[in-house]
C-alpha positions as CSV (number, residue, x, y, z in Angstrom):
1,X,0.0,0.0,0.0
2,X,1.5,3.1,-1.1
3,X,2.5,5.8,1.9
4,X,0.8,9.7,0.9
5,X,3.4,12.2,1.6
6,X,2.9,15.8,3.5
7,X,1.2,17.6,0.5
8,X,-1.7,14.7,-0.1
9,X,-2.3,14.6,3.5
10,X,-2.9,18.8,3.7
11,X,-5.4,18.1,0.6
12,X,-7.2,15.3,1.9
13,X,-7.6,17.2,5.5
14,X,-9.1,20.3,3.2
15,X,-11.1,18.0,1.5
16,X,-12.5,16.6,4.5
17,X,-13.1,20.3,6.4
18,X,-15.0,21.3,2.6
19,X,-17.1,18.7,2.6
20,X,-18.0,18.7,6.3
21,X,-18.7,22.6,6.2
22,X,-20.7,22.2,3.4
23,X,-22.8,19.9,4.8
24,X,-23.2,21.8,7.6
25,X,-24.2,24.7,5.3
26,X,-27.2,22.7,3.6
27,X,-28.4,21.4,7.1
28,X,-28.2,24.6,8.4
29,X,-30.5,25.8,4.6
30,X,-32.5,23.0,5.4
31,X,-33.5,23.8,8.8
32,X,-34.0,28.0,8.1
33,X,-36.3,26.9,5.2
34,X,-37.9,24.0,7.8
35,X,-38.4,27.3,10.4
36,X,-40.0,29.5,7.4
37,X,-42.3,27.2,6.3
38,X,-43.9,26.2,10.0
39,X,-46.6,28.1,11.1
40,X,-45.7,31.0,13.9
41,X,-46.8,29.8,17.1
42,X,-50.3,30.5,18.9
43,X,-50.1,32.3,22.2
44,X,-52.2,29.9,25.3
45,X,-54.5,31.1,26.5
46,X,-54.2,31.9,30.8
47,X,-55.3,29.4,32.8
48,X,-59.2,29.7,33.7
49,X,-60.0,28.9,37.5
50,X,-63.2,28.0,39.1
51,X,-64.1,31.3,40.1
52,X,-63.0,33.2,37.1
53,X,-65.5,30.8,35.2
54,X,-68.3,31.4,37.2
55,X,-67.5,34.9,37.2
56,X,-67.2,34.9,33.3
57,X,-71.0,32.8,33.4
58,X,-72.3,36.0,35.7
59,X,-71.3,38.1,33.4
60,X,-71.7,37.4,29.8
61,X,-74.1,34.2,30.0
62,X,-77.3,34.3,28.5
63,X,-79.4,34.5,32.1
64,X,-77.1,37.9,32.8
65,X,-78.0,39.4,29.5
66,X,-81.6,38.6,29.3
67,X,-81.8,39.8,33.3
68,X,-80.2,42.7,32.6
69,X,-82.8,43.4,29.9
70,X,-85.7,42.7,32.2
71,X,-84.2,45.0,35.6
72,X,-83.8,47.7,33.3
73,X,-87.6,46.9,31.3
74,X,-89.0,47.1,35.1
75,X,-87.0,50.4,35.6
76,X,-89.4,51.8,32.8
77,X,-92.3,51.0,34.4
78,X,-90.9,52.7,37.9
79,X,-90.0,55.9,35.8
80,X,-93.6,55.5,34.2
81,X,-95.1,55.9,37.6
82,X,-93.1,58.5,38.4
83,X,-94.1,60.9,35.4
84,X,-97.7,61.2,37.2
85,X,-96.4,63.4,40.3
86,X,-95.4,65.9,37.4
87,X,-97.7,67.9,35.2
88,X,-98.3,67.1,31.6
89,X,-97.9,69.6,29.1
90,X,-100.0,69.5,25.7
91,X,-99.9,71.8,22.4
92,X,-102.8,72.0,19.5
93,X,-103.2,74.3,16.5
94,X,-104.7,74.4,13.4
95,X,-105.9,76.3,10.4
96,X,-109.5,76.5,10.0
97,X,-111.4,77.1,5.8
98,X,-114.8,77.9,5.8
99,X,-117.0,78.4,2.9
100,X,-118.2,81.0,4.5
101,X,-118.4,83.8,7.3
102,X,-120.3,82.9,10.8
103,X,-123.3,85.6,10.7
104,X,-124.9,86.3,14.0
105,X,-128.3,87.7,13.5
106,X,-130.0,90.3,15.9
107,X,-133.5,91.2,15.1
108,X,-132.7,92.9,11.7
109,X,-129.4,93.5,11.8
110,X,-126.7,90.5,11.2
111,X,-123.5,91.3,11.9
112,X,-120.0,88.6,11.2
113,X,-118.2,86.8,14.3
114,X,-115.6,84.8,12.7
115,X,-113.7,84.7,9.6
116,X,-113.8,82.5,6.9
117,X,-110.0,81.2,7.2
118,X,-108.8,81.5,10.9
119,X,-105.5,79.7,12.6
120,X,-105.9,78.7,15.9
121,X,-103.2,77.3,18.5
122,X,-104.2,76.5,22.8
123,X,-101.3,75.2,25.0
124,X,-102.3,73.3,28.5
125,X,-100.6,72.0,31.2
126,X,-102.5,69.8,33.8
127,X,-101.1,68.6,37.1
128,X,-103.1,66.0,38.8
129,X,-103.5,67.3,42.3
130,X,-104.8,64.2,44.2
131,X,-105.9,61.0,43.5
132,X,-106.4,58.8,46.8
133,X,-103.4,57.4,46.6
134,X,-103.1,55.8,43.4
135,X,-100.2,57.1,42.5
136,X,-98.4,56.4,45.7
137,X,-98.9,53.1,45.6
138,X,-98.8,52.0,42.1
139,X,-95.1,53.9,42.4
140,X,-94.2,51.5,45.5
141,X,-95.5,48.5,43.3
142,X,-93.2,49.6,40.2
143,X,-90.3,49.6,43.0
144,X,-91.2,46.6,44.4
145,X,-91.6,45.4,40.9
146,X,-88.2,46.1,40.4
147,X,-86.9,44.6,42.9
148,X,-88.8,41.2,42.4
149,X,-87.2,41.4,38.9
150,X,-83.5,41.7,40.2
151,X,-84.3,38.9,42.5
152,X,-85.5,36.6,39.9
153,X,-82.6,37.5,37.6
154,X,-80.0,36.8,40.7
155,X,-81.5,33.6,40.6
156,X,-81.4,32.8,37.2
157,X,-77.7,33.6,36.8
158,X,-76.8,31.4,39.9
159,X,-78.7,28.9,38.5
160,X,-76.6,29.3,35.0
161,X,-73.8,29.4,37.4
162,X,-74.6,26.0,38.7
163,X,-74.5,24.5,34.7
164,X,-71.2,26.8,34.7
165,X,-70.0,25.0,37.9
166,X,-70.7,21.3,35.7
167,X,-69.6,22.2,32.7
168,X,-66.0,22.7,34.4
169,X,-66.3,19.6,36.7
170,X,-67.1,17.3,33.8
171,X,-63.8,19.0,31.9
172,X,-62.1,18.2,34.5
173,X,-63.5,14.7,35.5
174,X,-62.7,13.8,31.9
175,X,-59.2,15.5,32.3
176,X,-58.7,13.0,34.8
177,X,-60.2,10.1,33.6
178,X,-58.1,10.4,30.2
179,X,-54.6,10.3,33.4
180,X,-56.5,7.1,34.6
181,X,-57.0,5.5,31.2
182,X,-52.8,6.5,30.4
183,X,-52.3,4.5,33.8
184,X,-54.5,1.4,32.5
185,X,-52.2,1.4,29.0
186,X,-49.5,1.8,30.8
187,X,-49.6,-0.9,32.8
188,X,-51.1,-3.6,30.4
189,X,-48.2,-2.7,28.0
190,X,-45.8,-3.8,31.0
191,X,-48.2,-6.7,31.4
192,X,-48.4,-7.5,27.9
193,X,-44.6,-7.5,27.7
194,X,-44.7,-10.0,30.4
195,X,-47.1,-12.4,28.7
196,X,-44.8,-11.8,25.5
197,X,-41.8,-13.0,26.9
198,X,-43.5,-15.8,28.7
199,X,-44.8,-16.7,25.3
200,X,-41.9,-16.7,23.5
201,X,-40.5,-19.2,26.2
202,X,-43.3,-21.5,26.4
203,X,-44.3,-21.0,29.6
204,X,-47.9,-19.4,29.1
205,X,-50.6,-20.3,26.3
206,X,-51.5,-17.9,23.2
207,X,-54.8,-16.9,25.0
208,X,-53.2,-15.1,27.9
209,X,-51.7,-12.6,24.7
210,X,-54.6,-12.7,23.2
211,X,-56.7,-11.8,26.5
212,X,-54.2,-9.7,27.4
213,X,-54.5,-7.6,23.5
214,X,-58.1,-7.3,23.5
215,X,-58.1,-5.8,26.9
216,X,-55.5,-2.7,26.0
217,X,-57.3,-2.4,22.9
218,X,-60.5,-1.9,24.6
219,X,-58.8,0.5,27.0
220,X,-57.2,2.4,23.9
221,X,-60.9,3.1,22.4
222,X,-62.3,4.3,26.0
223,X,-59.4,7.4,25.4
224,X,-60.2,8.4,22.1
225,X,-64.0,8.1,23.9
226,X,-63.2,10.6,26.3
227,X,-60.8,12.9,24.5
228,X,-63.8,13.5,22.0
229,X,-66.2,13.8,25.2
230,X,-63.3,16.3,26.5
231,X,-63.5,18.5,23.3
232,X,-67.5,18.7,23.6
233,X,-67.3,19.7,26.9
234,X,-64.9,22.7,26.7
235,X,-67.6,23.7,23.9
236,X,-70.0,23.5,26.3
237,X,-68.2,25.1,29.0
238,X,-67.9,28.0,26.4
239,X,-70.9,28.6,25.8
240,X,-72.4,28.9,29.0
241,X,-69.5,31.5,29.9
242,X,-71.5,33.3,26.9
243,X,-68.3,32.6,24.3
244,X,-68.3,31.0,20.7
245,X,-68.0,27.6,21.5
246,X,-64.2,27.2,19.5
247,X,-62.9,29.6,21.3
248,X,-59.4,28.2,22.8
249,X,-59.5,27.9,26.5
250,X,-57.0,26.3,29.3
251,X,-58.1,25.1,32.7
252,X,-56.1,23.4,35.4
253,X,-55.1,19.6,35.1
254,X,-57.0,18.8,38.8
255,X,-58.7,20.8,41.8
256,X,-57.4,20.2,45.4
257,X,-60.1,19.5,47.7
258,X,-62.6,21.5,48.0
259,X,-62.8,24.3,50.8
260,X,-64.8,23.7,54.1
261,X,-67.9,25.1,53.8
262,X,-67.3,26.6,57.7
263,X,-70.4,26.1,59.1
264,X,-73.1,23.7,59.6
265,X,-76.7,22.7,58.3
266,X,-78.6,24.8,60.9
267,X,-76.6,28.3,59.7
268,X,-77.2,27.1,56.5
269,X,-80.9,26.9,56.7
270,X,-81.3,30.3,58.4
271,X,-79.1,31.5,55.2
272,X,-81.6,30.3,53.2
273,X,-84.2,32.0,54.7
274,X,-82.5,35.3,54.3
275,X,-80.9,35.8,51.8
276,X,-82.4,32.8,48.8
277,X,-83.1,34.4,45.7
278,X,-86.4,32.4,44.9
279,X,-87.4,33.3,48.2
280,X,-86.1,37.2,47.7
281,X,-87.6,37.3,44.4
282,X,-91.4,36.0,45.9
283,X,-91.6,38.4,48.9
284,X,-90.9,41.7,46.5
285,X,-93.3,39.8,44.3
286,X,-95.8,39.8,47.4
287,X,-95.0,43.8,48.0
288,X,-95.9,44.2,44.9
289,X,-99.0,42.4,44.8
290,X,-100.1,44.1,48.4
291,X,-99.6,47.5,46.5
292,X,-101.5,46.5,43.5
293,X,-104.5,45.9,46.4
294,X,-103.8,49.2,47.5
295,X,-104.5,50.5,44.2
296,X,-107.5,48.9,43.2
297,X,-109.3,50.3,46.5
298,X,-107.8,53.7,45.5
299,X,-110.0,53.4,42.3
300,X,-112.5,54.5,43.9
301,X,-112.0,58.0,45.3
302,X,-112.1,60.9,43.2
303,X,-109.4,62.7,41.0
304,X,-108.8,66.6,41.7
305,X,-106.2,68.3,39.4
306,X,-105.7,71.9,37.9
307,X,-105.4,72.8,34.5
308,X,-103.9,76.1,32.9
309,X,-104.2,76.9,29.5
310,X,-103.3,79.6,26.8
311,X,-105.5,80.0,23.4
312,X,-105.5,81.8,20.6
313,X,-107.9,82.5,18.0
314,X,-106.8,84.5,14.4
315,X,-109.9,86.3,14.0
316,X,-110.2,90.3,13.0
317,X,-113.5,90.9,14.6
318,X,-112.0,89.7,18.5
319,X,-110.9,92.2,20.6
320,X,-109.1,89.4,22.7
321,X,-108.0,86.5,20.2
322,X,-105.7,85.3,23.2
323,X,-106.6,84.1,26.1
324,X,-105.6,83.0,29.6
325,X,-107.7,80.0,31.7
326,X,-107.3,78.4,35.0
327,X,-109.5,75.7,35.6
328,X,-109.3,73.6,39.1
329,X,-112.1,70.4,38.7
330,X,-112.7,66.8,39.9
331,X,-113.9,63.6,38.6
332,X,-115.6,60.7,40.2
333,X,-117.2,57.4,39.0
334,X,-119.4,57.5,41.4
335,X,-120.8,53.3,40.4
336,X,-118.9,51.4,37.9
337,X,-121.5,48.1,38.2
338,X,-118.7,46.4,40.8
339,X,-116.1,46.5,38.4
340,X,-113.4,47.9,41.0
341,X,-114.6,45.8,43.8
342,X,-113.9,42.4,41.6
343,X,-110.7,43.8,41.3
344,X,-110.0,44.6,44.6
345,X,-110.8,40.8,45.1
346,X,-108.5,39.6,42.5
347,X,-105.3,41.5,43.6
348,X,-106.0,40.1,46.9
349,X,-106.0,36.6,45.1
350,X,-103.1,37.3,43.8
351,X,-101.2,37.9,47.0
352,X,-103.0,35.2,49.1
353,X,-101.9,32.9,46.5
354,X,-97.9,34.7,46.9
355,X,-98.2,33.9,49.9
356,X,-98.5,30.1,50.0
357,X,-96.1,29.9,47.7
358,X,-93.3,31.8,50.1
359,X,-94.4,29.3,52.9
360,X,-93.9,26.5,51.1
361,X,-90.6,27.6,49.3
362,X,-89.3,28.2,53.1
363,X,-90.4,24.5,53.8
364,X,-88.7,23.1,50.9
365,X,-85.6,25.0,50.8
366,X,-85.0,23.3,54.1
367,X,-85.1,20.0,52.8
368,X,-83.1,21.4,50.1
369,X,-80.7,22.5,52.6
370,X,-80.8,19.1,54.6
371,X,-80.3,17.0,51.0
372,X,-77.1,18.7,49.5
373,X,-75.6,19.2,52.9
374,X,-76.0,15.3,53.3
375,X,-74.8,14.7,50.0
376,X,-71.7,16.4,50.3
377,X,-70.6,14.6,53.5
378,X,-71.5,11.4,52.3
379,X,-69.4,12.3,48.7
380,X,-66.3,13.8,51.0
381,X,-66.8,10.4,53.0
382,X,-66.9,8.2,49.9
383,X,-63.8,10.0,48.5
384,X,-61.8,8.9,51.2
385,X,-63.2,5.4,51.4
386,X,-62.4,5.4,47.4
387,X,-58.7,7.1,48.5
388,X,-58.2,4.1,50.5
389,X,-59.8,2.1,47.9
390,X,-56.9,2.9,45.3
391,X,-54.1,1.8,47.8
392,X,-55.4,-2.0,48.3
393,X,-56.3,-2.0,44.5
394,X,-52.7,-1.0,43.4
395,X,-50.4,-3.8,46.3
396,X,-53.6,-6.3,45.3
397,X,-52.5,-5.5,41.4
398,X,-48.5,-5.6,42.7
399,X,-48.7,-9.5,44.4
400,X,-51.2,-10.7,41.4
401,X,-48.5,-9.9,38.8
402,X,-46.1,-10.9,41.0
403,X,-48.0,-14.4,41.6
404,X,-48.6,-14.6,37.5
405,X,-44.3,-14.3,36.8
406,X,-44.3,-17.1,39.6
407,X,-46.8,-18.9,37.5
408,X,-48.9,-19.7,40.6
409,X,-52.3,-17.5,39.0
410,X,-53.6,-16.9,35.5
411,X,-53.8,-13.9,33.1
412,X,-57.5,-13.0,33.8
413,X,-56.4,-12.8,37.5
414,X,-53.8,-10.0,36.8
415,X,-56.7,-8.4,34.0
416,X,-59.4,-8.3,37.1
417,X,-56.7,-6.6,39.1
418,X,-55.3,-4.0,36.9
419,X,-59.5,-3.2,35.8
420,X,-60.4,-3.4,39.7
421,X,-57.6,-0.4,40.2
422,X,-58.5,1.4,37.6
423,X,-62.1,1.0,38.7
424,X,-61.2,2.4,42.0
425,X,-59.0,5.0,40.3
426,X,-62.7,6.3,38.6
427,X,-64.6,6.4,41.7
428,X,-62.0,8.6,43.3
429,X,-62.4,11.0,40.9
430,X,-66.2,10.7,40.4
431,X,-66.3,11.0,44.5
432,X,-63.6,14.1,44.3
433,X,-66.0,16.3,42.2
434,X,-69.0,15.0,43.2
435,X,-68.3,17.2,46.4
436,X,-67.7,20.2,44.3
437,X,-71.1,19.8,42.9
438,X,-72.9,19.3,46.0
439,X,-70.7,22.1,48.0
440,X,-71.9,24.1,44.8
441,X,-75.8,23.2,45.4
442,X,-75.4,23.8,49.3
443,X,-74.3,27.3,49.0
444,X,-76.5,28.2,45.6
445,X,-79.6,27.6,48.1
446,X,-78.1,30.0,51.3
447,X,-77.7,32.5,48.8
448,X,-74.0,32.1,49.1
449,X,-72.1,34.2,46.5
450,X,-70.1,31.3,44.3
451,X,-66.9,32.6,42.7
452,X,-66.4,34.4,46.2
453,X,-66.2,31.6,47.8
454,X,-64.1,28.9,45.2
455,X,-61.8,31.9,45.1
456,X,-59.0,30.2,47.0
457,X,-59.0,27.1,45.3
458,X,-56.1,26.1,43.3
459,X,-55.1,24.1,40.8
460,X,-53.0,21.0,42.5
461,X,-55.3,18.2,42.3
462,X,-55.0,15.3,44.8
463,X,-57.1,13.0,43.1
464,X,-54.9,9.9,42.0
């Protein structure tokens, strides 16, 4: 083999630093053109807590639009009752063509009072002086009006806050059912290595593959299950925050447990009576209804009110064509055939039947009070039997594999193990949020204000 001398070995070094910088040039085109050609990437969107959703729902849902609409529809009808303690002002005029002259006769003589073409014009302004109280109280029932329609609408956004609070639950729920689901493949891909190898030795049969394939392919079709459930969800989540429903949104992986609620069934139920926006909403419905009563028996005293006019009258043969009138006058219907009687009556209906509702909203709201309370003790309870339930599922799953290497239990054994844990893993979660939806119901019915209170929770989740 013939030896290369100082000069070949210089050129073959050159050669070898050309080639290797050019190669480095055309992977260094390669990736710039790779960079142009991908798309610039999207900002994510912040993080949206539990709060900030439900403040979101009690702001732009549907129930906080269409209640806005209706407090300020009832505010019309206070500022409608209003405008009869000031006077009313009204203009006329007009141009009047005659064929001919008004002739007043007297005896022989006839003599012209008008003229054939004439423009007149009167201004008045009336200001009703008293009424029996009519306006008085059909002012107090536009207020209490009002405030029956506020009520209503607080309740109508806390109940869209509730669907708020489940829309987020169920994205998370499926959050963490999809982390359950990556534990279950997980885990039968180890196990299904382990029957493999087994296999291939000739120490298990073809049917503990086989058994052991079907089950992480049925497992592989419940995640595609819930990613498209996931996706539907945040959809729905969206649109009851009152956003297009493909608008991109982030929330947490898991909650922490949720806050204690800090005091006990029998605070709660006084809560309810105070300050539940059914209840608020049917007692201003009730003042309104006793002012409407008020009202009708007003009907029947007379009205008294003052009325002050200007006129005038184009016309050559007045010596006055303006004029100046004060009139002060009543009216009274003195028998209308019973008319305002039957409606004294059913205004009084009206209220009687207010009434029984109130009483029996304050009966149910305690049992109301009495259910969710229960149910969220029994789903904080059931959370920590299914805590404990996860631990014996995962060192029962440990010795059956254990036993199956040892060859002392069968395939199916270890399948009933890994689908018991997983099984447990679900009802942790299901029991984890299930208190967040009961806490939810509790404090929606004592009138408890919801983003103020899931302010504090965060965003590390316990569940497993």
């Amino acid at each position: 083999m013939p030896r290369l001398n100082a000069n070949d070995t210089r050129a073959t070094h050159r050669y070898r630093c050309a080639r290797l910088l050019g190669a480095a040039l055309a992977a260094g085109c390669l990736a710039a053109a790779a960079g142009a050609q991908q798309p610039p990437a999207t900002a994510q969107p912040p993080t949206l807590t539990l709060a900030g959703a439900l403040r979101e729902v009690a702001a732009r849902s549907t129930a906080a639009v269409t209640s806005a609409l209706d407090v300020d529809t009832a505010r019309t009808g206070t500022a409608r009752a209003e405008a009869a303690y000031r006077p009313s002002v009204s203009v006329s005029a007009g141009y009047q063509l005659r064929d001919h002259e008004i002739v007043a006769r007297f005896g022989t003589l006839a003599a012209p009072s008008t003229e054939r073409n004439f423009l007149t014009g009167e201004i008045d302004a009336t200001q009703l002086l008293w009424d029996g109280g009519r306006r008085n109280s059909a002012l107090a029932s536009s207020r209490a009006l009002e405030q029956a329609t506020m009520a209503q609408g607080e309740a109508s956004v806390l109940a869209s806050q509730l669907d708020g609070l489940h829309a987020y639950i169920r994205v998370l729920v499926l959050k963490a059912q999809r982390r359950v689901l990556a534990q279950r493949v997980a885990s039968l891909q180890d196990h299904l290595r382990e029957v493999q190898d087994l296999f291939d030795q000739g120490v298990v049969a073809r049917n503990d593959l086989l058994a052991t394939e079907v089950r992480l392919r049925v497992v592989d079709d419940q995640v595609n299950q819930v990613n498209d459930g996931e996706a539907v969800a945040l959809q729905g989540l969206n649109r009851v925050m009152g956003r297009n429903p493909t608008d991109p949104l982030a929330l947490p992986q898991s909650l922490p447990s949720p806050p204690p609620l800090g005091v006990g069934v029998a605070e709660l139920k006084r809560r309810a009576a105070d300050a539940n926006h059914r209840l608020l909403a049917l007692r201003a419905r009730l003042k309104a209804q006793e002012d409407a009563v008020a009202l009708r028996r007003a009907d029947s005293a007379p009205t008294v009110f003052a009325q002050a006019s200007h006129t005038y009258q184009q016309d050559k043969y007045l010596v006055y064509p303006n004029a100046n009138i004060l009139f002060l006058g009543f009216s009274w219907q003195a028998y209308d055939g019973g008319a305002r009687k039957a409606g004294v009556s059913e205004a009084e209906f009206a209220a009687a039947r207010t009434r029984q509702e109130i009483a029996d909203l304050q009966r149910r709201l305690e049992v109301e009070v009495e259910q969710a309370f229960r149910g969220y003790e029994q789903a904080l309870r059931q959370a920590a039997t299914a805590e404990t339930n996860v631990k014996a599922a995962e060192e029962n799953l440990r010795i059956e594999e254990d036993q199956y290497k040892a060859g002392l239990v069968r395939t199916t054994e270890v399948l009933d193990a890994e689908s018991l844990l997983a099984d447990s893993r679900f009802a942790l979660v299901n029991q984890h949020y299930d208190a967040y939806l009961t806490q939810g119901a509790v404090l929606a019915v004592a009138g408890e204000d919801l983003p103020t209170f899931f302010a504090a929770v965060g965003s590390a989740g316990q569940e497993q």
